[in-house]
C-alpha positions as CSV (number, residue, x, y, z in Angstrom):
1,X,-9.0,43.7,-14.2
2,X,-11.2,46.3,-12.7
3,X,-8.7,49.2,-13.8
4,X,-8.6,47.4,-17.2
5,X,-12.3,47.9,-17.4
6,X,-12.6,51.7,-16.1
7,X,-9.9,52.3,-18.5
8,X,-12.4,50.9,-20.9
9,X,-15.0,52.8,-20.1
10,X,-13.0,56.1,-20.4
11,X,-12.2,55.5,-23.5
12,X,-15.1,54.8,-25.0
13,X,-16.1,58.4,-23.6
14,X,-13.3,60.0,-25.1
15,X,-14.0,58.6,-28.3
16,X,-17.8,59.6,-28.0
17,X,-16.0,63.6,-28.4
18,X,-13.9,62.6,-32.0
19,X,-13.4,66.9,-32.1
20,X,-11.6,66.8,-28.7
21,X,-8.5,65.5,-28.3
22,X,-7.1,64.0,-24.7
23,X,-3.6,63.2,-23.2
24,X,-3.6,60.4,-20.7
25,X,-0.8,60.9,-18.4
26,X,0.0,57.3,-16.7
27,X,0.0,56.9,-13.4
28,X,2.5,57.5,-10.6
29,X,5.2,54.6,-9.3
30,X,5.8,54.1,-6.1
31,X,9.5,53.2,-3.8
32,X,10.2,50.0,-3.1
33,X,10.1,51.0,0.2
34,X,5.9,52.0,0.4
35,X,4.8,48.8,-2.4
36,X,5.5,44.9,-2.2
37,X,7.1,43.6,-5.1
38,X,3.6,41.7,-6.5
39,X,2.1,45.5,-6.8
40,X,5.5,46.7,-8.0
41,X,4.4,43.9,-10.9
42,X,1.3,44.5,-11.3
43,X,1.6,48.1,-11.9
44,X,4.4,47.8,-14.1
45,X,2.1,45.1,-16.1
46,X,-0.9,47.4,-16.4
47,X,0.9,50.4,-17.9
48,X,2.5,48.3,-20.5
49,X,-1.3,47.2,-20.8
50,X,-2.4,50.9,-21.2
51,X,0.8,51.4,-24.0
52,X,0.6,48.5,-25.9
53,X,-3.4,47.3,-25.9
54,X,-4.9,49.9,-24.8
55,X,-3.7,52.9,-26.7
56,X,-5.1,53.1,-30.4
57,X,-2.9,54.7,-33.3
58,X,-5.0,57.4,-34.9
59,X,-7.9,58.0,-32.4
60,X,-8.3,61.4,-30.5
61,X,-6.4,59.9,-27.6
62,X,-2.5,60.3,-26.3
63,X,-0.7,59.0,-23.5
64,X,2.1,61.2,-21.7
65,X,4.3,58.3,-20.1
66,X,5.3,59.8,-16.4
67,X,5.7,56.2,-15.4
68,X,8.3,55.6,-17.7
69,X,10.4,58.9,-16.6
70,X,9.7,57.8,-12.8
71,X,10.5,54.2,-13.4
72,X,13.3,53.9,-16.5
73,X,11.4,50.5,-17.3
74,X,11.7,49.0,-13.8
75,X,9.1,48.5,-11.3
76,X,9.9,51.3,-8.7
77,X,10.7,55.2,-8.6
78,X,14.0,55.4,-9.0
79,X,15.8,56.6,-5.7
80,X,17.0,59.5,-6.7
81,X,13.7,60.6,-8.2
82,X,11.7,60.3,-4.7
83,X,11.8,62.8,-2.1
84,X,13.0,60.1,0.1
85,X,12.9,56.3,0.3
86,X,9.4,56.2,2.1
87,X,7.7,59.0,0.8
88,X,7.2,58.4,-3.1
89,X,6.4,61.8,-4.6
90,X,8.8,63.2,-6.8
91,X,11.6,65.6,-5.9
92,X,11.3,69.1,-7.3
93,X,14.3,68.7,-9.3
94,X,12.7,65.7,-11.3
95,X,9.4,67.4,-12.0
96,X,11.7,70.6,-13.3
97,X,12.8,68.1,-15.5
98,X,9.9,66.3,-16.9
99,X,8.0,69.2,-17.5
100,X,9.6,70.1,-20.2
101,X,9.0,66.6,-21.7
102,X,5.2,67.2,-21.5
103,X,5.6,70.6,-22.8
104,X,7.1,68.6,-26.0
105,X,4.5,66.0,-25.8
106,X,1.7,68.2,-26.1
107,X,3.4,70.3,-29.0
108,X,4.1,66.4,-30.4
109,X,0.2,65.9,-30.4
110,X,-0.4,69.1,-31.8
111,X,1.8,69.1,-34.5
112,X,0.2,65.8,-35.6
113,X,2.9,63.2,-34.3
114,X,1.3,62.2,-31.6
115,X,1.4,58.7,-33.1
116,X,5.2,58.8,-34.3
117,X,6.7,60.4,-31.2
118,X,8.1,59.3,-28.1
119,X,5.3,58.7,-25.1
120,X,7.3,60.7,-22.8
121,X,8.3,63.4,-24.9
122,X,11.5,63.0,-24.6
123,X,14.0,63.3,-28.2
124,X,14.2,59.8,-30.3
């Protein structure tokens, strides 16, 4: 509830700049090695929060979804995306990858199909 409410807060800041426009990336995942299954859950929960409540159609804001990429809808980084099982950062190989994806994203929002485009910039 507390992040619910900072998230709040943010956006009402963002949308106090209508000229400006902002990309939200959502937050990390960690293994299922350094998390317990309840915050697995809850983290999981939130970002589909932030995607389907939080985020407005047609305001100046845009999410980039790096927890999708990390997580392929379930509640962990996928093994062969961390750097090993108890250190969750990203392997170089995986942020080669997805950086290209936020490349897209941005040129998405850009173009004006921020709205109609996939979260993670990847093709639909």
């Amino acid at each position: 509830e507390n992040y619910k409410l900072q998230y709040g807060a943010l956006k009402e800041k963002m949308h106090s700049f209508p000229d400006a426009t902002f990309v939200v990336w959502t937050g990390a995942a960690l293994t299922e090695a350094t998390t317990t299954p309840d915050e697995a859950r809850r983290t999981k929960e939130f970002f589909d929060w932030v995607k389907t409540e939080w985020d407005e159609p047609g305001d100046n804001i845009f999410l980039w979804d790096f927890y999708e990429l990390e997580t392929e809808g379930g509640p962990y980084l996928k093994p062969e995306y961390a750097s090993s099982p108890d250190d969750p950062h990203p392997t170089p190989e995986f942020g080669q990858r997805v950086a290209s994806l936020l490349g897209q994203r941005i040129v998405d929002i850009i173009a004006g199909k921020g709205d109609s485009t996939s979260l993670t910039g990847a093709p639909d």
